[in-house]
Backbone as a ProteinNet text record, in pm:
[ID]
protein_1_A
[PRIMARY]
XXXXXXXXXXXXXXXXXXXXXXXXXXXXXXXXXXXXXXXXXXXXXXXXXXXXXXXXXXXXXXXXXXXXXXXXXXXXXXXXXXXXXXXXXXXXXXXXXXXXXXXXXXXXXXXXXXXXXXXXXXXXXXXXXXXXXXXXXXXXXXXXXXXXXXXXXXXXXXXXXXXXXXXXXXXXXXXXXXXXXXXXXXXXXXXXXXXXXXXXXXXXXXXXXXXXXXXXXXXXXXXXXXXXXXXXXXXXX
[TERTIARY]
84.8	0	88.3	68.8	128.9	66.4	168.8	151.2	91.1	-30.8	-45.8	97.4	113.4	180.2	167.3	236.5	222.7	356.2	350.3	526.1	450.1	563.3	521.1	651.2	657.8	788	738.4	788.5	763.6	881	840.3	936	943.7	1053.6	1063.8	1100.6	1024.1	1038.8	1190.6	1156	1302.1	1451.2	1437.6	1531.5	1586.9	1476.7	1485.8	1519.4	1529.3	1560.9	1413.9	1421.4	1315.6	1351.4	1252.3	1234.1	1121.7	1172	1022.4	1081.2	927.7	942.6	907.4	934.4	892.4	861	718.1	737.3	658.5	543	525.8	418.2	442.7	352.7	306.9	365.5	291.6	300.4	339.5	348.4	208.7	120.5	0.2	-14.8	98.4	108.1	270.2	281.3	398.9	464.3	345.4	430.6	477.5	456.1	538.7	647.8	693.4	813.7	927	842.1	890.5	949.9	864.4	900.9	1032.8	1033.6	1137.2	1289.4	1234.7	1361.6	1431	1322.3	1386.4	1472.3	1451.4	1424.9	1584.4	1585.7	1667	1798.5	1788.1	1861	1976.3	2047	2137.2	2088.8	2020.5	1949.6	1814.5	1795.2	1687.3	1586.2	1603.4	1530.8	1519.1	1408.8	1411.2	1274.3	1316.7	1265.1	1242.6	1089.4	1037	1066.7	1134.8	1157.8	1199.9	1354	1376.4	1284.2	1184	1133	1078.1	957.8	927.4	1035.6	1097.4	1204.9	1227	1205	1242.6	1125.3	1017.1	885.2	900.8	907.2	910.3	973.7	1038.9	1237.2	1192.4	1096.1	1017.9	901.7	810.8	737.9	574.5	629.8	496.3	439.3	272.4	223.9	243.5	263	249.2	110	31.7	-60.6	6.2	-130.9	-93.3	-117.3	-49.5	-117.8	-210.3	-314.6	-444.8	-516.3	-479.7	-481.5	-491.1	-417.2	-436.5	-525.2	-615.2	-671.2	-816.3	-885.9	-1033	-1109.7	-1177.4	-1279.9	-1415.9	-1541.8	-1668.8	-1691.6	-1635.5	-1684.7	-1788.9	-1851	-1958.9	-2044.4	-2112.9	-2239	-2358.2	-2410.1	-2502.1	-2475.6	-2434.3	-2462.7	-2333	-2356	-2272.6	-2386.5	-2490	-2592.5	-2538.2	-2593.3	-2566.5	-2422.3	-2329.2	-2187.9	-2187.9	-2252.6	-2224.4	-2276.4	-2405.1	-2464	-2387.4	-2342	-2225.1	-2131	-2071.8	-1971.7	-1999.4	-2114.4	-2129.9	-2140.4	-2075.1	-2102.6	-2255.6	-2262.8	-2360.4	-2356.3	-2480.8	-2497	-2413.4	-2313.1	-2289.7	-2134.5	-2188.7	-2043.1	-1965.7	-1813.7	-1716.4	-1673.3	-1818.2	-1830.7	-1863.4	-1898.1	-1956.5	-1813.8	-1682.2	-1588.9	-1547.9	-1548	-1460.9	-1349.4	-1289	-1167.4	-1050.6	-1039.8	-935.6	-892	-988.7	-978.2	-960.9	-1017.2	-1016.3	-901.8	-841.4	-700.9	-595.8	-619.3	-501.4	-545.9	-707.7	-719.6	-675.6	-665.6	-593.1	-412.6	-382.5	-207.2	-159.6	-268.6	-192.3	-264.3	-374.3	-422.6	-253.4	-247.9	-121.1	-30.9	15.1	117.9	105	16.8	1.8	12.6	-18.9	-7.9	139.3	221.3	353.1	419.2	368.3	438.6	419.3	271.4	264.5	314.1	367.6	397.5	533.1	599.5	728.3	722.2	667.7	695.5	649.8	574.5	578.7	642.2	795.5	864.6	974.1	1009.1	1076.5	1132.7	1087.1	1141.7	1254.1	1208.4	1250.5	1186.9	1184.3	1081.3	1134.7	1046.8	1081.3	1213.7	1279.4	1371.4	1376.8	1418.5	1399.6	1489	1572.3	1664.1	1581.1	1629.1	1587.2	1561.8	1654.5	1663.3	1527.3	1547.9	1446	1288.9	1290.5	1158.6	1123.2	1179.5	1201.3	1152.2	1143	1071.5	948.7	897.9	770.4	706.3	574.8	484.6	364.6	381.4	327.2	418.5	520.3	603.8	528	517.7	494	535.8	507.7	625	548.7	514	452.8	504.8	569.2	640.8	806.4	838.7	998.3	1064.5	1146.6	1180.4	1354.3	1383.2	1503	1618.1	1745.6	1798.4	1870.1	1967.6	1952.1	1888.5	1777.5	1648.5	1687.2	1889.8	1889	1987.3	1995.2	2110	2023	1984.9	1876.6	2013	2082.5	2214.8	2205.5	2224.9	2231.8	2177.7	2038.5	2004.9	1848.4	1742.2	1649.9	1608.5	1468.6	1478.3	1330.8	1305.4	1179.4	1108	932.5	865.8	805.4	745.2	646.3	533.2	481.2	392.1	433.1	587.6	631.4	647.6	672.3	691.3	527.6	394.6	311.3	306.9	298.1	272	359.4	504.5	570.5	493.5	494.7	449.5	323.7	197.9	106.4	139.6	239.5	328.4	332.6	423.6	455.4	339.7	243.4	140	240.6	307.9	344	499.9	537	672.8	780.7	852.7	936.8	1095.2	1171.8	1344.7	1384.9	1364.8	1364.2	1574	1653.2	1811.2	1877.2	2003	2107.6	2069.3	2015.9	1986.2	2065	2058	2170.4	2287	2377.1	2455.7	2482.4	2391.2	2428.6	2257.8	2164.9	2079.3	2084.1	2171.4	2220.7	2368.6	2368.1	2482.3	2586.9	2698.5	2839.8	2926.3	2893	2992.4	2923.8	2837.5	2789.2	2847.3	2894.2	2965.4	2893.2	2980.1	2963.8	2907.2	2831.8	2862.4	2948.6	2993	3084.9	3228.4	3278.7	3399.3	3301.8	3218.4	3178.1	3105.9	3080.4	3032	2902.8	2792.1	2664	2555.1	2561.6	2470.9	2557.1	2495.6	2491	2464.7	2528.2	2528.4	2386	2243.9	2234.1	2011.6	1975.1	1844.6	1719.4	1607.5	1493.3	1394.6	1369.7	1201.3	1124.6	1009.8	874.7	761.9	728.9	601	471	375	282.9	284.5	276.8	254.9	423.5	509.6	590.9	762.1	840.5	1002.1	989.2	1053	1018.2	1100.9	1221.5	1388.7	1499.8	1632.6	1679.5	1850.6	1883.7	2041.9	2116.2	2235.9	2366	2475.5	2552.7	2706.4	2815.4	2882.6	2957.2	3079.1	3145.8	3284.3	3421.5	3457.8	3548.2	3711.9	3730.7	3920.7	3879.5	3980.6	3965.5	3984.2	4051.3	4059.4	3952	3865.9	3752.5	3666.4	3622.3	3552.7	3572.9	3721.1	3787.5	3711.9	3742.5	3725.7	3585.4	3506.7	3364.7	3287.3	3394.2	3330.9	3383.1	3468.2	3495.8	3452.2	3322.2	3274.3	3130.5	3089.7	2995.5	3014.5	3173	3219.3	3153.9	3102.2	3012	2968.6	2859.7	2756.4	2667.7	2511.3	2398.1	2389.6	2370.6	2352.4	2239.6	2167.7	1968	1974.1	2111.2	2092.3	2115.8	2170.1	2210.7	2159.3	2086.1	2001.5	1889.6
-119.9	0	124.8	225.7	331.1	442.2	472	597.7	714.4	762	948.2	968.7	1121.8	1177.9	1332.8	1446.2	1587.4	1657.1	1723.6	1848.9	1985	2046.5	2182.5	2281.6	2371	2465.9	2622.9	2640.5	2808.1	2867.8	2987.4	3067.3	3216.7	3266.4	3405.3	3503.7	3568	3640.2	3772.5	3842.7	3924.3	3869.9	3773.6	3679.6	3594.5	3531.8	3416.8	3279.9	3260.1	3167.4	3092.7	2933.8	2926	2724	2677	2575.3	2451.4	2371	2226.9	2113.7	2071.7	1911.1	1840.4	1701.7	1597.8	1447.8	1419.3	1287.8	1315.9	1372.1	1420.7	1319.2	1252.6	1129.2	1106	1201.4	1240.7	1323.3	1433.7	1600.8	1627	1690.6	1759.2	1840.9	1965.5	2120.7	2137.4	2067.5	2065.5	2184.7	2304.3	2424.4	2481.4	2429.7	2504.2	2454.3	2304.2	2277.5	2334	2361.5	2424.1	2525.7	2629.8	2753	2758.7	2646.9	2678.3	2612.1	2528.9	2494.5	2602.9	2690.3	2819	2927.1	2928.4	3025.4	2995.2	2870	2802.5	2752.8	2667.9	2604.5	2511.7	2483.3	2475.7	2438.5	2330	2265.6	2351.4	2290.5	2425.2	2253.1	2163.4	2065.6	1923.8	1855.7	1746.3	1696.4	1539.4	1478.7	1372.7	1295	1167.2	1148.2	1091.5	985	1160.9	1166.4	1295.7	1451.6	1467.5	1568.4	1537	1419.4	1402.1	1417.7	1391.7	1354.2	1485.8	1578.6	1730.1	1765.8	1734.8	1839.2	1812.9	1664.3	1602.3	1702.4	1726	1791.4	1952.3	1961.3	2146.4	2106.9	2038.7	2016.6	2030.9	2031.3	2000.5	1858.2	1846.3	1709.4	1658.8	1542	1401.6	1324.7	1282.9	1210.8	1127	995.8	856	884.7	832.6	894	865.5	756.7	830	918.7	988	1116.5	1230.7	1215.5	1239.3	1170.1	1055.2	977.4	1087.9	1056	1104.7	1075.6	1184.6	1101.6	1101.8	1084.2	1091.4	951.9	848.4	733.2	690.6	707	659.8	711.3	696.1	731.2	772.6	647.1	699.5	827.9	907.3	1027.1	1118.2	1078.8	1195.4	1297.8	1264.5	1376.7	1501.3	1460.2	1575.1	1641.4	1555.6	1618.5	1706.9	1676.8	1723.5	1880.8	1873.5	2002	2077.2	1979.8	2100	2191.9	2153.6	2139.6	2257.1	2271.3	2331.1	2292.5	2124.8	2082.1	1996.8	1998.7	1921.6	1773.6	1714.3	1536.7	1481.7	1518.4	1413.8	1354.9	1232.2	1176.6	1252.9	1212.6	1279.3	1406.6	1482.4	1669.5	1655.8	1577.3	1602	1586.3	1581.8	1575.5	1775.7	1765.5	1886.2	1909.2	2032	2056.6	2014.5	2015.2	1994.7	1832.7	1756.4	1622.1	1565	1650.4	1651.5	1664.6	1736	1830.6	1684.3	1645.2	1539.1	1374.9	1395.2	1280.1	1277.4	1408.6	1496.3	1452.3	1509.8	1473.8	1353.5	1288.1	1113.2	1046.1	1053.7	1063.3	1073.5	1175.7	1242.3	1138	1114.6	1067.2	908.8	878.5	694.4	723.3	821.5	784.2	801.8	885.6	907.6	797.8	722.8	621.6	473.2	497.3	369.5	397.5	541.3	587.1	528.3	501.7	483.1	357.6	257.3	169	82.4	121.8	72.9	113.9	185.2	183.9	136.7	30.5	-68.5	19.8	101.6	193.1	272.3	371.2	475.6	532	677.7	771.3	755.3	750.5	727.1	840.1	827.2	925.9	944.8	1070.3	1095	1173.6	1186.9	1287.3	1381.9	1529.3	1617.3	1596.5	1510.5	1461.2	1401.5	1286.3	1189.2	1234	1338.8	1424.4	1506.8	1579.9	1630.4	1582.4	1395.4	1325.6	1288.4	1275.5	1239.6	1264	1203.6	1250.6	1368.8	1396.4	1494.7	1637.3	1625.6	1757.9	1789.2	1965.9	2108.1	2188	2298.4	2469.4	2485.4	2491.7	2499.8	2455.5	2314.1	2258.6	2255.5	2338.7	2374.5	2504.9	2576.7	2710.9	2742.1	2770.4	2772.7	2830.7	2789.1	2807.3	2981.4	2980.7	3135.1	3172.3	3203	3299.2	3298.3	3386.6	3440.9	3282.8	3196.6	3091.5	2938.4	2909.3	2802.9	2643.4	2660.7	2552.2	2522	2591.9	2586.1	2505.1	2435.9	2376.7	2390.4	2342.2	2352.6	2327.2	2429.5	2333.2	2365.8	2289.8	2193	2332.2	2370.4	2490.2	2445.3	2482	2464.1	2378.9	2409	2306.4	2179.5	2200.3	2081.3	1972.7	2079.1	1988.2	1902.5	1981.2	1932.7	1788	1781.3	1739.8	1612.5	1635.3	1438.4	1408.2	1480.7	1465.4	1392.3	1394.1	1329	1215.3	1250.6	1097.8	967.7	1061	913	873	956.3	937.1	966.1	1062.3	1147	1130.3	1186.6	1220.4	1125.6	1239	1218.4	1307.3	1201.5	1310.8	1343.9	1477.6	1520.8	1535.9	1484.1	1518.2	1578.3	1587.6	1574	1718.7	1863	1954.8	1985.3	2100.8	2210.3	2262.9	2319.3	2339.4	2499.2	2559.4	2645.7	2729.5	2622.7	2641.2	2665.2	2589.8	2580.2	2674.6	2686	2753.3	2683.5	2751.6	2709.3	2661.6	2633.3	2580	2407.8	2339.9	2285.6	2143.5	2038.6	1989.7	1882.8	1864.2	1839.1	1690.1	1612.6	1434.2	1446.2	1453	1469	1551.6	1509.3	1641.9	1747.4	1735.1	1806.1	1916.6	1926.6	2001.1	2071.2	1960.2	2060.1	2006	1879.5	1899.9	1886.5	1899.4	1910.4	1773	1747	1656.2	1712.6	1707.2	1760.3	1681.7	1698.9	1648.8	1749.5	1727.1	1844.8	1739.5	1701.6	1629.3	1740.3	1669.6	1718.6	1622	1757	1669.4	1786.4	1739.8	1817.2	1951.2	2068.1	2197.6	2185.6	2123.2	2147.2	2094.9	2177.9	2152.8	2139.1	2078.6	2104	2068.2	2025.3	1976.3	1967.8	2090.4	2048.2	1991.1	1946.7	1856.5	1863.2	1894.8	1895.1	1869.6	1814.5	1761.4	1937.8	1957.2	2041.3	2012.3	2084.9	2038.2	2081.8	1945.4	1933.5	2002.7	2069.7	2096.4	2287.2	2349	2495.2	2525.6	2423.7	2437.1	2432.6	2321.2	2284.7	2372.7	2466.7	2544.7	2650.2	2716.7	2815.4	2779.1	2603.4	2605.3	2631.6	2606.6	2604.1	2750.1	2799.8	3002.4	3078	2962.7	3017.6	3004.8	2869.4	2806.8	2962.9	3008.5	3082.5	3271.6	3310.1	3397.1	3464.5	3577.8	3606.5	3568.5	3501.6	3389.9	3449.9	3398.5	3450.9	3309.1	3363.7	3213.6	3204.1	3156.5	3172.2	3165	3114.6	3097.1	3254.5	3291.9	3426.2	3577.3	3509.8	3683.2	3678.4
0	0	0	-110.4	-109.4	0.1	89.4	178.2	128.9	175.6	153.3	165.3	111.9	119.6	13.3	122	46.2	68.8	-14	-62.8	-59.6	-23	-41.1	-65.8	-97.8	-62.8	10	94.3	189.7	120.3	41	-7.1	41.6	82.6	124.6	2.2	-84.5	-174.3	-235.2	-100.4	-119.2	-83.2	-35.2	6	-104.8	-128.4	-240.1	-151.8	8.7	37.2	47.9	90.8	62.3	194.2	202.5	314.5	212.9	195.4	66.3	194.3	191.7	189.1	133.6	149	56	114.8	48.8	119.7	250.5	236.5	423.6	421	535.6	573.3	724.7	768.6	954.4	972.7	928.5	996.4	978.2	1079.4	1062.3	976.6	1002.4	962.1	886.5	764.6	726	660.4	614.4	637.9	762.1	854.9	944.1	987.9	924.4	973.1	779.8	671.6	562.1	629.3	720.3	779.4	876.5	930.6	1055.2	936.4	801	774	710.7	661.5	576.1	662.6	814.6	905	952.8	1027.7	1073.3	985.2	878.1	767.9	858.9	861.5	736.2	596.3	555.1	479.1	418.1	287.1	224.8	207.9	181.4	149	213.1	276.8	375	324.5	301.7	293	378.5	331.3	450.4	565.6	642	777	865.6	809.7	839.8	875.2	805	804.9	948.2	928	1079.1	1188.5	1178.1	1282.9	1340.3	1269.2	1255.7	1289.3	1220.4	1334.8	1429.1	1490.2	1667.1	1692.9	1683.9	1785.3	1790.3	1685	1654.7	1736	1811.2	1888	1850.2	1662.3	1620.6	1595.5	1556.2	1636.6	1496.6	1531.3	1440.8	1401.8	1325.9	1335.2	1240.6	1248.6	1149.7	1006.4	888.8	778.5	718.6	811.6	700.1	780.7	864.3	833.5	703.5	604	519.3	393.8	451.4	332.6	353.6	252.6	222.9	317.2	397.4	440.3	439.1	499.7	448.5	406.2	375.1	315.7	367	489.1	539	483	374.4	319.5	387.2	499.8	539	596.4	657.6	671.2	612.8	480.8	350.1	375.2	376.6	299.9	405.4	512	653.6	627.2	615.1	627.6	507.8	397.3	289.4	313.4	383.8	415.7	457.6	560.7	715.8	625.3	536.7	458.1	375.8	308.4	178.8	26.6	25	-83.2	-73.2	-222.1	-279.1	-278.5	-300.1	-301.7	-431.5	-460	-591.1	-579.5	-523	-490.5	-442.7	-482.6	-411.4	-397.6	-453.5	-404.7	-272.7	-188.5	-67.8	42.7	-21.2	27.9	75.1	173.8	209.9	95.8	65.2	-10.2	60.8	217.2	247	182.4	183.3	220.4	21.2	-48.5	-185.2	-232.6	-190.4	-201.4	-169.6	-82.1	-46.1	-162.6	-166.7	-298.6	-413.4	-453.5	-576.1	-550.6	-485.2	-475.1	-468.3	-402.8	-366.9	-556.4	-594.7	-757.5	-842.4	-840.9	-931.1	-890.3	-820.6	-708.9	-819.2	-745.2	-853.7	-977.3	-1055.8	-1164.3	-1230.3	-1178.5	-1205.5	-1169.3	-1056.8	-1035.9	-1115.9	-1153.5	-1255.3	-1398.7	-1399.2	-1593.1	-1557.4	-1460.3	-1419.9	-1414.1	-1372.3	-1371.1	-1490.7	-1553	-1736.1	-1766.4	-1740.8	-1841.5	-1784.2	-1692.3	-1622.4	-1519.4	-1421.2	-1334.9	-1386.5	-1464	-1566.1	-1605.4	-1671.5	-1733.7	-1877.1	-2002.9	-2116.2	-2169.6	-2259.9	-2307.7	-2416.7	-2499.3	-2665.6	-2677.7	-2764.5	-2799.2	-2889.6	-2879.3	-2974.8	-3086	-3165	-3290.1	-3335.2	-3211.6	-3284.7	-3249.5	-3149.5	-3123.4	-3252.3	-3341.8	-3428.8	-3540.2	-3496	-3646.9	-3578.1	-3489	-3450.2	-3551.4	-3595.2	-3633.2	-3591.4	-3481.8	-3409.1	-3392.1	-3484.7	-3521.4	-3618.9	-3608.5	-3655.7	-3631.6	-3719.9	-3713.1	-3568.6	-3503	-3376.5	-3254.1	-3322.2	-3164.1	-3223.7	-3261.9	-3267.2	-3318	-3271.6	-3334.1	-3370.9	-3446.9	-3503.7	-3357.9	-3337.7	-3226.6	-3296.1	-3392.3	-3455.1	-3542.2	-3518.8	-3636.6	-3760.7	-3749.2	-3896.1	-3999.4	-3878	-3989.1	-3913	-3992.1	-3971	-3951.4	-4016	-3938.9	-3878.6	-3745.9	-3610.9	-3517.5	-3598	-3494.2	-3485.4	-3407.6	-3357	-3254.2	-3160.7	-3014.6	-2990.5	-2901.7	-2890.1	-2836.4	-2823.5	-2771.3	-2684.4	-2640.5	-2511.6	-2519.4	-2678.9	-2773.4	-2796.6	-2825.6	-2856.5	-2728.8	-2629.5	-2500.7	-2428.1	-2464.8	-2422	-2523.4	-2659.6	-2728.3	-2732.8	-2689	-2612.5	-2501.8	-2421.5	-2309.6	-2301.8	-2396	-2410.8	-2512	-2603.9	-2724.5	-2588.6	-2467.1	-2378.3	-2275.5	-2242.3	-2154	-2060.2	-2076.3	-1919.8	-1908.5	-1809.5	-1868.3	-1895.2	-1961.1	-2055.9	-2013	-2066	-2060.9	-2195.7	-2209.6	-2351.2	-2365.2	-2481	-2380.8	-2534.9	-2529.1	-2609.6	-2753.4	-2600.5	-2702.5	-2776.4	-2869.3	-2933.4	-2851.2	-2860.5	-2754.7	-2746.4	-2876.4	-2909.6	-2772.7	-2782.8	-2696.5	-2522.3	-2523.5	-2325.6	-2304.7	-2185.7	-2124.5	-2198.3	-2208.8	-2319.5	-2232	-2075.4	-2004.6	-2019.2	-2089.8	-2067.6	-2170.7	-2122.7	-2220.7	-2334.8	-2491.1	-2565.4	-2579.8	-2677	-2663.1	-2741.2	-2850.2	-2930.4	-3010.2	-3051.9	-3121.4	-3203.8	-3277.7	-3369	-3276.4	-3145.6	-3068.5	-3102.5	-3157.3	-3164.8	-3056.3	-2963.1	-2906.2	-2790.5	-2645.1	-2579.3	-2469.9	-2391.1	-2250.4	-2200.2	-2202.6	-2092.4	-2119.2	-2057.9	-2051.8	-1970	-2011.7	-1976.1	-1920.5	-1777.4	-1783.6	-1755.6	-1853	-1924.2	-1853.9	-1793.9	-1690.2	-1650.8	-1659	-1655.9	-1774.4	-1711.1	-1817.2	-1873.1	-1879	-1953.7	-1894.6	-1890	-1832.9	-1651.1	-1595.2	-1468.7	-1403.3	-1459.4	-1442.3	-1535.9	-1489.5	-1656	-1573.4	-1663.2	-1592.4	-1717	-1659.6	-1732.6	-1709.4	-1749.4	-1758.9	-1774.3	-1679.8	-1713.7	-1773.2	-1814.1	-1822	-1741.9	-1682.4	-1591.5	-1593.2	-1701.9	-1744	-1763.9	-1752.2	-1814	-1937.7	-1999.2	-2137.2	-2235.1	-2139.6	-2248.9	-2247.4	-2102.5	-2092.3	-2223	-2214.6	-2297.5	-2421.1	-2449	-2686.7	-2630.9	-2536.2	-2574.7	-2561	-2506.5	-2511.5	-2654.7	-2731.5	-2835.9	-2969.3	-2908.2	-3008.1	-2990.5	-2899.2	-2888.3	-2954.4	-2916.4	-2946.1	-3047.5	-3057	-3190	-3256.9	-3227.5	-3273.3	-3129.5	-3212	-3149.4	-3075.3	-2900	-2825.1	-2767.1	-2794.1	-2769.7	-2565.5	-2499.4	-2388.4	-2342.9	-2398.8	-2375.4	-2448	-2496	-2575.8	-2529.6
[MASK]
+++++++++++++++++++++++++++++++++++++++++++++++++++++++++++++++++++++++++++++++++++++++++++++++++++++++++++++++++++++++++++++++++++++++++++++++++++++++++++++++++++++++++++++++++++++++++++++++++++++++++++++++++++++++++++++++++++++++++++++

């Protein structure tokens, strides 16, 4: 049986510092242990076993987690609760929002985890390239990396990103962009130096993680700021 469980992040705006957890499966009030991690730190991010471990010691309460499951299942008196409540008789509207809210996240939750595990505990992967031949490519889901010299390259739009994203039934590691597209410290697969080490997952409305291989020597950094040297770098205009 998969555990409830909810994330959140407390962010301090002019600061930019900020306190997430992950994995919360007994904290009652898990923004407030987000709050004391932002407040406090060393650490900006804590997950599962730990986090609890960390409200205890902050002297906030613990409950069991279904705590967080739905509740109302007792039908016979949905109708009444439903009243108390404000919602209406139709099924699972008669759920409070709070309690909706956590059916919704743990929902999402399974299904990422079953898109993952059809694909042998892995998220599917596509290189730019071969995204590029989909049949579900159009001038719509790709835009030239320099406007004025079409060479260069192409890289995937926002269109293009919804549009794998529903190809795999959910996400996807889009990898091996332009190089002329990503930061130039970012290293090459090859001598010919046009794409790039580096991968984008595509999940939900779009990018939502991007990873890259840097490069490890000063030299390489150097040819690769020289490969950018007056030339239009889409990471940088």
């Amino acid at each position: 049986m998969i555990d409830n469980s909810l994330r959140l992040v407390f962010v301090d705006g002019p600061s930019g510092k900020y306190g997430a957890v992950v994995c919360v499966t007994r904290t009652k009030n898990p923004i407030l242990t987000a709050n004391a991690i932002l407040e406090q730190g060393p650490h900006c991010i804590i997950v599962g076993k730990a986090l609890d471990d960390l409200s205890a010691q902050c002297g906030l309460e613990l409950v069991n987690n279904d705590f967080f499951s739905p509740r109302l299942s007792d039908t016979n008196s949905g109708r009444k609760k439903a009243s108390r409540y404000g919602y209406g008789w139709s099924g699972w509207s008669c759920y409070p929002w709070k309690y909706r809210r956590s059916w919704i996240n743990q929902r999402n939750t399974w299904q990422i985890e079953r898109h993952y595990q059809r694909h042998g505990e892995s998220f599917p992967q596509i290189t730019l390239t071969d995204a590029l031949h989909l049949s579900e490519t159009d001038s719509r889901t790709w835009k030239h990396v320099v406007p004025s010299d079409h060479s260069k390259g192409r890289i995937i739009t926002r269109v293009g990103e919804l549009r794998l994203i529903k190809h795999f039934g959910g996400a996807v590691w889009l990898t091996e962009m332009g190089h002329l597209s990503v930061p130039f410290y970012q290293a090459c697969t090859d001598n010919t130096c046009t794409k790039a080490r580096c991968a984008d997952l595509l999940l939900g409305n779009g990018e939502v993680l991007g990873l890259g291989q840097r490069y490890m020597l000063a030299n390489d950094i150097l040819a690769a700021l020289e490969l950018v040297r007056g030339t239009h770098n889409l990471w940088y205009s």
